[in-house]
Backbone as CSV, one residue per row, in Angstrom:
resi,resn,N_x,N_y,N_z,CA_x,CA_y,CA_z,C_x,C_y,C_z
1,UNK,0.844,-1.182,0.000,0.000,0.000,0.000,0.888,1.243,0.000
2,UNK,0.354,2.339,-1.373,1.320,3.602,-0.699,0.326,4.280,-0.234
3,UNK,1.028,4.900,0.443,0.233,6.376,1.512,1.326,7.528,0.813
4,UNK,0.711,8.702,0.349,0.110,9.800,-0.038,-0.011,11.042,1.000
5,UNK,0.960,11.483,1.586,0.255,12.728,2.270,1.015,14.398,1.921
6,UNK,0.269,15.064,1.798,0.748,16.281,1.417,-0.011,17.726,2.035
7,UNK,1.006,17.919,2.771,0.734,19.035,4.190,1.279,20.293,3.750
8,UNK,0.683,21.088,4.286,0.865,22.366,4.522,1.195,22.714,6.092
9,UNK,2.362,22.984,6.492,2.775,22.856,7.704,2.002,24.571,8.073
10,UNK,2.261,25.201,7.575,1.746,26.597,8.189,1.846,27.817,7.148
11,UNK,1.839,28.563,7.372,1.381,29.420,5.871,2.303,29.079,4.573
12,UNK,3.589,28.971,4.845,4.813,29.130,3.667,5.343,27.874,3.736
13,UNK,5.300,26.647,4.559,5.991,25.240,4.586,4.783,24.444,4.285
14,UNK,5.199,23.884,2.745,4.683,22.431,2.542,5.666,21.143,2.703
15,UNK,4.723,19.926,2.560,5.990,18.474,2.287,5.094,17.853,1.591
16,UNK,5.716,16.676,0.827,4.928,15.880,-0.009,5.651,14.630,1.027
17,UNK,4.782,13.428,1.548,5.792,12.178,1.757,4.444,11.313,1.172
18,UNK,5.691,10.082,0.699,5.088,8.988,-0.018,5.469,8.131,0.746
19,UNK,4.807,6.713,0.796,5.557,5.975,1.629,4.996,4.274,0.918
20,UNK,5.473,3.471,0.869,4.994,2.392,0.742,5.173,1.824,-0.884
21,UNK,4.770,0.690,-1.105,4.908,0.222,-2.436,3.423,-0.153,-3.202
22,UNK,2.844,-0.250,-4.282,1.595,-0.682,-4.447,1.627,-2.097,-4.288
23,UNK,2.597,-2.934,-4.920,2.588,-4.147,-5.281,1.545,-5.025,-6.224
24,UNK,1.094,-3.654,-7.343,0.016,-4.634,-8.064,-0.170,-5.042,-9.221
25,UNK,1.827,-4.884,-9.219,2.360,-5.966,-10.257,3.738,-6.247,-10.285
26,UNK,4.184,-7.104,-10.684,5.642,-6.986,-10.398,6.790,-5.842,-10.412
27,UNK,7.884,-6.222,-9.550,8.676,-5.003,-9.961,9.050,-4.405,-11.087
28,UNK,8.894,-3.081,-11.336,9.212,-2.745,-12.852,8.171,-2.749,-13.885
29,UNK,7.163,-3.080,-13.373,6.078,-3.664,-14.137,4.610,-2.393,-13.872
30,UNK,4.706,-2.405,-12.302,3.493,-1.727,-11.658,3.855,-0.544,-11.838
31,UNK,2.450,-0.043,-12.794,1.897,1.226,-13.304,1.391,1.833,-11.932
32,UNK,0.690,1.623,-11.068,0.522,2.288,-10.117,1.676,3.105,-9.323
33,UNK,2.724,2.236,-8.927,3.530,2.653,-8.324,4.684,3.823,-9.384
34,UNK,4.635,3.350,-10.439,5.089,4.691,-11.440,4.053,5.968,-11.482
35,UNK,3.244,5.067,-11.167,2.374,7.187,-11.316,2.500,7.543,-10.300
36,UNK,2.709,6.992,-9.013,3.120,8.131,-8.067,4.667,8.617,-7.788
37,UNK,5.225,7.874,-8.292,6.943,8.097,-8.274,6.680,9.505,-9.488
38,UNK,5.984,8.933,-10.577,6.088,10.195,-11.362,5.556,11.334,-10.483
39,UNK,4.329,11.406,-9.894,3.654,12.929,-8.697,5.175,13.810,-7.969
40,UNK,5.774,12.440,-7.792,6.695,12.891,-6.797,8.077,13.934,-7.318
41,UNK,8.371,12.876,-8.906,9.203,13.278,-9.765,8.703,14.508,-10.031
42,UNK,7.303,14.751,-10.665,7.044,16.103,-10.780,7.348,17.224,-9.863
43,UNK,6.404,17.492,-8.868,6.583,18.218,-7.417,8.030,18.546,-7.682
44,UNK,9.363,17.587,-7.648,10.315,17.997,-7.221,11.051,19.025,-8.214
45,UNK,11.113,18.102,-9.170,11.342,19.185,-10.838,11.012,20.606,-10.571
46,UNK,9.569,20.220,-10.418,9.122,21.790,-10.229,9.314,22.679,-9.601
47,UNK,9.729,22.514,-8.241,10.143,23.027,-7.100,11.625,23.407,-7.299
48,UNK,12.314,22.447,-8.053,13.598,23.200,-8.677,14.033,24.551,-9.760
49,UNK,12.755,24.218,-10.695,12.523,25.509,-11.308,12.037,26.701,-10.557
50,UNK,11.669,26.283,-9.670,10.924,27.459,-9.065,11.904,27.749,-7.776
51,UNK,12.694,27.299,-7.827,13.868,27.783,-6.849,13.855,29.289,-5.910
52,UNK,14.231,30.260,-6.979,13.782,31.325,-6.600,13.482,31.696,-5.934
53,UNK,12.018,31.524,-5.523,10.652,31.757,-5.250,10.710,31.254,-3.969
54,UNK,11.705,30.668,-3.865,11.524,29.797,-2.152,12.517,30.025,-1.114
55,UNK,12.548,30.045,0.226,13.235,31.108,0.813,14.890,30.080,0.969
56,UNK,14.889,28.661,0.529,16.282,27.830,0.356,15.945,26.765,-0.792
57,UNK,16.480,26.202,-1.191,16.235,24.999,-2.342,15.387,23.958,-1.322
58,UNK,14.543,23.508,-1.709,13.514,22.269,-1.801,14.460,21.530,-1.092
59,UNK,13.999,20.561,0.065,14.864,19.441,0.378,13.680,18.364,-0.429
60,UNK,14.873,17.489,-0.657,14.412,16.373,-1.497,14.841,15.218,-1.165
61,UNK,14.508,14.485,-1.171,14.710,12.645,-0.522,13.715,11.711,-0.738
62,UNK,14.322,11.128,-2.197,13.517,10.065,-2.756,14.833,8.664,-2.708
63,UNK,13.919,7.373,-1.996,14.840,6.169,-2.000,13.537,5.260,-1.591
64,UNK,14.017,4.473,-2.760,13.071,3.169,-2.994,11.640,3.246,-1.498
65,UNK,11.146,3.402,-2.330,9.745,3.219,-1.753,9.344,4.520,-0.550
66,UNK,10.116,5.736,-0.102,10.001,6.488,0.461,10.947,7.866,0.141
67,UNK,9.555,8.994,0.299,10.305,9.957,-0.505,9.233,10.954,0.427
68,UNK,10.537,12.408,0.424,9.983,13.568,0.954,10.305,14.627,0.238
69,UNK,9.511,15.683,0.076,9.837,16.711,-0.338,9.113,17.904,0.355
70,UNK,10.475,18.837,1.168,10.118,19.802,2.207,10.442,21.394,1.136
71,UNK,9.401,22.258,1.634,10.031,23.302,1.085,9.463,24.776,2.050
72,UNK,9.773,25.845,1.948,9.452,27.004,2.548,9.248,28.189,1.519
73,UNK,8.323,28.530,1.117,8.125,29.529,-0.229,8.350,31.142,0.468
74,UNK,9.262,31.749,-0.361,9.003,33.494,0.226,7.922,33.803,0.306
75,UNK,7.598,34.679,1.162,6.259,35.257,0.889,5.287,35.900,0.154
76,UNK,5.765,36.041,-1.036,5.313,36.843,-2.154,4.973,35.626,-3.088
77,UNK,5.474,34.341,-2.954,5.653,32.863,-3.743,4.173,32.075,-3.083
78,UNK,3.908,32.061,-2.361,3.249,31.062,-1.325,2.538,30.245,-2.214
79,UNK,1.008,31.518,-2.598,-0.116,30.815,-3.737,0.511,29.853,-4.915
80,UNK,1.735,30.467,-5.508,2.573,29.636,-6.828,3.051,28.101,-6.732
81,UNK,3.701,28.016,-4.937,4.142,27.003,-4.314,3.299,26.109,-4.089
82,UNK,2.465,26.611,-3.379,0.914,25.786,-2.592,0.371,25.180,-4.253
83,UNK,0.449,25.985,-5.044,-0.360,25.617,-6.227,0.515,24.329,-7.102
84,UNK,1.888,24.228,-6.778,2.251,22.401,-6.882,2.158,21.654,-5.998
85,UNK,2.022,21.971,-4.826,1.334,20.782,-3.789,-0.175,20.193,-4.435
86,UNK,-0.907,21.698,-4.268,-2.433,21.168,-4.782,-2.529,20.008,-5.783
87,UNK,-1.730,20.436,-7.173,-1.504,19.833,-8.735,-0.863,17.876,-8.297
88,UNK,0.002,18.204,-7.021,-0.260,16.392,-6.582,-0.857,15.788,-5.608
89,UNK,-1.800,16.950,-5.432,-2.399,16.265,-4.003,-3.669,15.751,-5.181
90,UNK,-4.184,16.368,-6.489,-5.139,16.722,-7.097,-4.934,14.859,-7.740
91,UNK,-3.704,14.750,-8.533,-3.561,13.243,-8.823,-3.354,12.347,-7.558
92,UNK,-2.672,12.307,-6.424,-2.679,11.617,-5.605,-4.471,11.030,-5.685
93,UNK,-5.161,12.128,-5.144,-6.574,11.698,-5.009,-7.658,10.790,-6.011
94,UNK,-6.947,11.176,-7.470,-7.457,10.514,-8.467,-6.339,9.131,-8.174
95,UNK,-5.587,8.919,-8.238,-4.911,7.451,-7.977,-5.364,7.027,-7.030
96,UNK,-6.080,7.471,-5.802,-6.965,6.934,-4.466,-7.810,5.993,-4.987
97,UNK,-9.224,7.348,-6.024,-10.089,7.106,-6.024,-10.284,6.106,-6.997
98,UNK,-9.346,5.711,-8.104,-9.723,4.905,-9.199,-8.329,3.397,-8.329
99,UNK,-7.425,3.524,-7.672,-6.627,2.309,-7.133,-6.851,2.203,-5.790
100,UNK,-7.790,2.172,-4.768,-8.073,2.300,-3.287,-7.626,1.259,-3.044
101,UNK,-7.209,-0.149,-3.238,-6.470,-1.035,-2.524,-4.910,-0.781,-2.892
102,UNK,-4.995,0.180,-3.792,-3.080,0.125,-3.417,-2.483,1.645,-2.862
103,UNK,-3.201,2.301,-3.129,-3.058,4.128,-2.240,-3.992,4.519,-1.561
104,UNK,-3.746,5.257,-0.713,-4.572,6.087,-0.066,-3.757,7.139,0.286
105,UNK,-4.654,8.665,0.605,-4.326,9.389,0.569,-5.014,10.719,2.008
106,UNK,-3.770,11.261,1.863,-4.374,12.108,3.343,-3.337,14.184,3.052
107,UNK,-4.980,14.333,2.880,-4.270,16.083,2.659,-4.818,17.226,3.662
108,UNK,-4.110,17.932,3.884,-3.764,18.782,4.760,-3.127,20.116,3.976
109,UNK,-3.970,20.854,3.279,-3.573,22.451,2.682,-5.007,22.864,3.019
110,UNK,-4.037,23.874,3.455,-4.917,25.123,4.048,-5.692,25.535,2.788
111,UNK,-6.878,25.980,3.161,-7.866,26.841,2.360,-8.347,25.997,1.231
């Protein structure tokens, strides 16, 4: 099972953590577990382009089957930032709702 959670710690700190494996097909094989490695791949990409905008670079820590991604947006960034959390909290939920025995998901953004 992966678990899915993506928080908004307080106005300007989000994290994305993933945790777990789907297992609902062999290794290398399971499409499930690639679409959320991809959520994750995204988020982080993005958060690199958007560097800038954030008050230090994105911490990032992806390793087999568990992955985090912490960040702190300037204050003028927040809505831009928050708005790639939303964009994988938005697929996380669709991978819930159409794979519920292999993800689930738990979100926490403000507003």
């Amino acid at each position: 099972m992966i678990q899915i959670v993506v928080s908004q710690i307080n106005k300007n700190e989000f994290r994305l953590r993933i945790t777990g494996h789907a297992q609902s097909a062999p290794y290398g094989s399971d499409l499930v577990c690639a679409a959320c490695s991809i959520l994750c791949i995204t988020a982080a990409e993005r958060l690199r382009e958007m560097e800038s905008q954030l008050e230090e670079p994105a911490k990032i820590s992806m390793q087999g089957g568990d992955a985090v991604i912490y960040c702190r947006a300037k204050e003028n960034a927040v809505e831009a930032v928050k708005g790639v959390f939303q964009t994988i909290d938005c697929g996380a939920h669709w991978l819930s709702e159409n794979y519920p025995e292999y993800v689930k998901t738990k979100s926490a953004l403000q507003g």
